[in-house]
Wavefront OBJ file of the C-alpha trace (Angstrom):
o trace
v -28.206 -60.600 -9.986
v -26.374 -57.535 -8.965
v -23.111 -57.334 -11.091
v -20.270 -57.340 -8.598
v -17.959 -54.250 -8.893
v -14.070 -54.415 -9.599
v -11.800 -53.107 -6.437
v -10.129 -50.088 -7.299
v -6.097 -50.247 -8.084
v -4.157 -47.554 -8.093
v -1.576 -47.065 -11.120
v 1.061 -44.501 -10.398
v 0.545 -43.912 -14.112
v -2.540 -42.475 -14.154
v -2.553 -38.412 -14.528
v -3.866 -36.453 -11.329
v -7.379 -34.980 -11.656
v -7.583 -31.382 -12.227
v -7.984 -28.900 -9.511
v -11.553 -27.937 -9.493
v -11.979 -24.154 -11.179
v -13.194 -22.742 -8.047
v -9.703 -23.318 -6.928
v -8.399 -21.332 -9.123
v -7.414 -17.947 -7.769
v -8.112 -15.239 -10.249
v -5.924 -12.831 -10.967
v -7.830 -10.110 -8.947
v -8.108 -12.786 -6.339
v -4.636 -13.210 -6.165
v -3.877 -9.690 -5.815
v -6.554 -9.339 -3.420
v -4.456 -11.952 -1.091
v -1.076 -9.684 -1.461
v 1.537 -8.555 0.879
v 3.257 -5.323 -0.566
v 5.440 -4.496 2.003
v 6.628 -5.661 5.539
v 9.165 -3.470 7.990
v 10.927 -6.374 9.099
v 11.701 -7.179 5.770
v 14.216 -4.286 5.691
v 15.114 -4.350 9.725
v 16.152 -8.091 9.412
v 17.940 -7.798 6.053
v 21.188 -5.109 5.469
v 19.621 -2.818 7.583
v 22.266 -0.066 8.813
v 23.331 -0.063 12.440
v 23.347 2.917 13.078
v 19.620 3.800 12.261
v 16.461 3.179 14.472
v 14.617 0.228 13.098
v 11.228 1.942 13.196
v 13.249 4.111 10.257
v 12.162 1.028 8.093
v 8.983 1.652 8.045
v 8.704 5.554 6.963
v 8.631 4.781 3.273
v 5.744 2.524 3.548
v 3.898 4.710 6.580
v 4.268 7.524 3.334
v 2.676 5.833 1.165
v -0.170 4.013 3.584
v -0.883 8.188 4.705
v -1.537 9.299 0.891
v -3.581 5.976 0.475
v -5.657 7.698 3.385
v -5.086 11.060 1.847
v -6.941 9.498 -1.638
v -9.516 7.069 0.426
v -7.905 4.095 -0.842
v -7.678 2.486 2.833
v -10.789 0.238 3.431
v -13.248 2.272 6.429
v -13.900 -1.332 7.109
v -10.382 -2.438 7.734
v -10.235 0.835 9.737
v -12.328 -0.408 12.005
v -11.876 -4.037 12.160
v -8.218 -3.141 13.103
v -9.084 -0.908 15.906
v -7.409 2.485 14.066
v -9.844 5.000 14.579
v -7.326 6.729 16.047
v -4.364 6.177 14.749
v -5.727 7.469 11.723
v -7.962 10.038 13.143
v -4.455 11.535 14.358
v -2.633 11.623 10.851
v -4.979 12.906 8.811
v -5.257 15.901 11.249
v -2.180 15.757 11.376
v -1.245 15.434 14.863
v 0.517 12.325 14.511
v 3.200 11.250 11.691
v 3.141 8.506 9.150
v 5.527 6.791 10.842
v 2.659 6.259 13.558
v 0.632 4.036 11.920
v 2.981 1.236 12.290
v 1.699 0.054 15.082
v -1.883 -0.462 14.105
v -0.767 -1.814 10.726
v 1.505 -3.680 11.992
v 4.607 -2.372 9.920
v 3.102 -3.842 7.501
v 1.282 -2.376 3.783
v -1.151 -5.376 2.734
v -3.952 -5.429 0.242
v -6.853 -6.441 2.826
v -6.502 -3.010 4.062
v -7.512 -1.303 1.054
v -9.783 -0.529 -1.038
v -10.482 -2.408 -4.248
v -9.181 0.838 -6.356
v -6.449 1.428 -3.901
v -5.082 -2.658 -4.659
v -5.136 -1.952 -8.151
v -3.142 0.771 -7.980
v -0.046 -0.139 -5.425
v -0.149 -3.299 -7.557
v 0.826 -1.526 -10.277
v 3.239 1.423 -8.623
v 4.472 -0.164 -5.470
v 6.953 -2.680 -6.974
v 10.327 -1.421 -6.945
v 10.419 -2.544 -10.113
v 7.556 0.073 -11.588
v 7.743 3.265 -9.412
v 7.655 3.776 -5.455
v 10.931 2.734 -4.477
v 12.324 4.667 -7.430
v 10.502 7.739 -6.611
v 11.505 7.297 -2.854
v 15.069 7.444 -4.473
v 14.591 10.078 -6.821
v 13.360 12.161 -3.920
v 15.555 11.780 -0.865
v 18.827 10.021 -2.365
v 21.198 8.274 -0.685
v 19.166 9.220 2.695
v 16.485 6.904 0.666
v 19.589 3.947 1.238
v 20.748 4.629 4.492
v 17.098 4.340 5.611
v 17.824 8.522 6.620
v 14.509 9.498 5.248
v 13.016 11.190 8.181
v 9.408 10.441 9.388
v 7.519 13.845 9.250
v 5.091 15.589 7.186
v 8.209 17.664 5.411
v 9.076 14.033 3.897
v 5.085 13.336 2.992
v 4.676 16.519 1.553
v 7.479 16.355 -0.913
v 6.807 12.986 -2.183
v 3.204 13.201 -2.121
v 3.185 15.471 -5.635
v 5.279 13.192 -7.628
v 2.578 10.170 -6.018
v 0.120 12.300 -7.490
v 1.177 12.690 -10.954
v 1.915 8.434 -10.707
v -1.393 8.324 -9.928
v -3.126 10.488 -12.413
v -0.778 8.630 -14.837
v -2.224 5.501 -14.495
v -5.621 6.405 -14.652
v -4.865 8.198 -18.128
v -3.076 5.170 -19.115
v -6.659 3.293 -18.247
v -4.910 1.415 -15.039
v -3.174 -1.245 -16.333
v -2.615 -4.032 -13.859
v 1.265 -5.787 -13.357
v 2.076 -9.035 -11.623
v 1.629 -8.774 -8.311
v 3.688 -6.789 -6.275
v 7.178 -7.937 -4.405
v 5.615 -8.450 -0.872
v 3.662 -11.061 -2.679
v 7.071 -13.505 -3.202
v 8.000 -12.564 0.693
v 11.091 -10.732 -1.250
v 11.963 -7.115 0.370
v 11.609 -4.327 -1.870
v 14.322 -2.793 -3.484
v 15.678 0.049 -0.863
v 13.987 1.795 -1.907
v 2.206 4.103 -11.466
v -12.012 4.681 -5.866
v -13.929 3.722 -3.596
v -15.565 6.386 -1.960
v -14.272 8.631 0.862
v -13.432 7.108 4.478
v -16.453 7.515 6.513
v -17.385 8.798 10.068
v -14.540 9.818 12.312
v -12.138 9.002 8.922
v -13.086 12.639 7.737
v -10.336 13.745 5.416
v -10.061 17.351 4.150
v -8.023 17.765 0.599
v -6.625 20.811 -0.990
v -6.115 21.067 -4.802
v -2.752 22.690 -5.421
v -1.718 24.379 -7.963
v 0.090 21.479 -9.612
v -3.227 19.702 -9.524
v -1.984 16.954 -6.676
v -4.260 16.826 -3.358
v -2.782 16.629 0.476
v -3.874 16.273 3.683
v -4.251 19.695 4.893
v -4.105 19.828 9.084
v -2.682 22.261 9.220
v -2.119 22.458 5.614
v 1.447 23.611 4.054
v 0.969 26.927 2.757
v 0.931 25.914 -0.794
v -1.978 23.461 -0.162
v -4.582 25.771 1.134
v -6.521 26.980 -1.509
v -9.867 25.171 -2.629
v -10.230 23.025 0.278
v -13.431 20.649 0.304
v -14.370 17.912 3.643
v -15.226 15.031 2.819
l 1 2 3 4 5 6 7 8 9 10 11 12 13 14 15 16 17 18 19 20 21 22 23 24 25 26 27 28 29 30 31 32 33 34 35 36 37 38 39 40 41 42 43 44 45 46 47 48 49 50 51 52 53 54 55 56 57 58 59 60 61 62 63 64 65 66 67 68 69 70 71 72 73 74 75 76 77 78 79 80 81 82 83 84 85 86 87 88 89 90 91 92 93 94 95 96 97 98 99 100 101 102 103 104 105 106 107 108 109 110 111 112 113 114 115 116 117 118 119 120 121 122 123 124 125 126 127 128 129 130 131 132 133 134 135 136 137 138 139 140 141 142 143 144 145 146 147 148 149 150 151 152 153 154 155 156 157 158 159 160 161 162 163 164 165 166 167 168 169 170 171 172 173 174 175 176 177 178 179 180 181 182 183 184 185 186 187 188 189 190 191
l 193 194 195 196 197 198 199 200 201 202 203 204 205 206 207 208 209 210 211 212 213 214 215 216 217 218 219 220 221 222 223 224 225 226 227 228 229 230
């Protein structure tokens, strides 16, 4: 005789099951899923008046353009997002930064880049470790009144000190932080690879004499010498 089976009760006592561990984000995971920085995030908060809102965005067009300037965008993401372009145009330098909101959407998030390229604007971009107090260091109280202007006389002066961040953290063996402020939905303070882009994402790079890289078309006349294409 088959033994007949008690119905199940439920006692509001009894502890919840654990998650399964697959459902468990790692911490790579987790950064792989973040959102660094958003435009609107400064346009819709105490955003001056008297400023353009695409101003909001130069800081984090800078930064995408010498993520392009280093290879740290994803090729992939490139194309998925229909920026062929867009990009083609800033790294020869016939469009700004400032241009690639569009096809980013204002927007700096971690599915666009490269693995190398997450690890490191996790580690610089929160205002908390470097960017937005390099953007300040740099350009002032323009940096607060969202006054930076978008053109390659902005990139170019900020790029260096990017540079240095950069080699700094690899020399410091590219330790990883929490995950950056985009990640809480919190606006950044106003404002330390993979290989190459491929195809039509062709970048040329100077070494300076400070031992930083640019974008070089045209090239500033301090970036010209010992230029390689990718």
């Amino acid at each position: 005789m088959t033994p007949v089976k008690a119905p199940f009760r439920y006692d509001p006592a009894m502890p919840l099951p654990e998650p399964p561990a697959a459902d468990k984000l790692t911490p790579a995971e987790e950064q792989a899923l973040a959102e660094y920085d958003d435009w609107r995030w400064h346009v819709e908060g105490n955003f001056p008046k008297d400023q353009a809102p695409e101003q909001g965005y130069v800081h984090i067009g800078t930064f995408v353009t010498w993520l392009l300037d280093f290879g740290f965008v994803d090729s992939d993401w490139v194309a998925r997002a229909g920026a062929e372009q867009a990009v083609t145009a800033v790294a020869e330098r016939r469009g700004t930064p400032g241009s690639l909101r569009e096809v980013t959407g204002g927007r700096l998030v971690s599915e666009m880049l490269t693995p190398e390229g997450r690890a490191f604007t996790g580690a610089y971009y929160a205002p908390e470790y470097g960017y937005a107090r390099d953007w300040r260091k740099v350009f002032g109280r323009r940096a607060d009144r969202y006054d930076v202007p978008d053109a390659w006389d902005t990139y170019d002066r900020i790029a260096p000190l990017v540079d240095r961040r950069h080699e700094a953290w690899i020399a410091a063996g590219k330790p990883e932080t929490h995950a950056a402020a985009g990640a809480t939905g919190r606006a950044p303070a106003a404002l330390p690879s993979q290989g190459p882009l491929r195809g039509a994402l062709r970048l040329r790079r100077c070494s300076t004499g400070s031992g930083g890289d640019a974008l070089s078309q045209p090239a500033p006349p301090r970036r010209r010498q010992h230029c390689t294409v990718w």
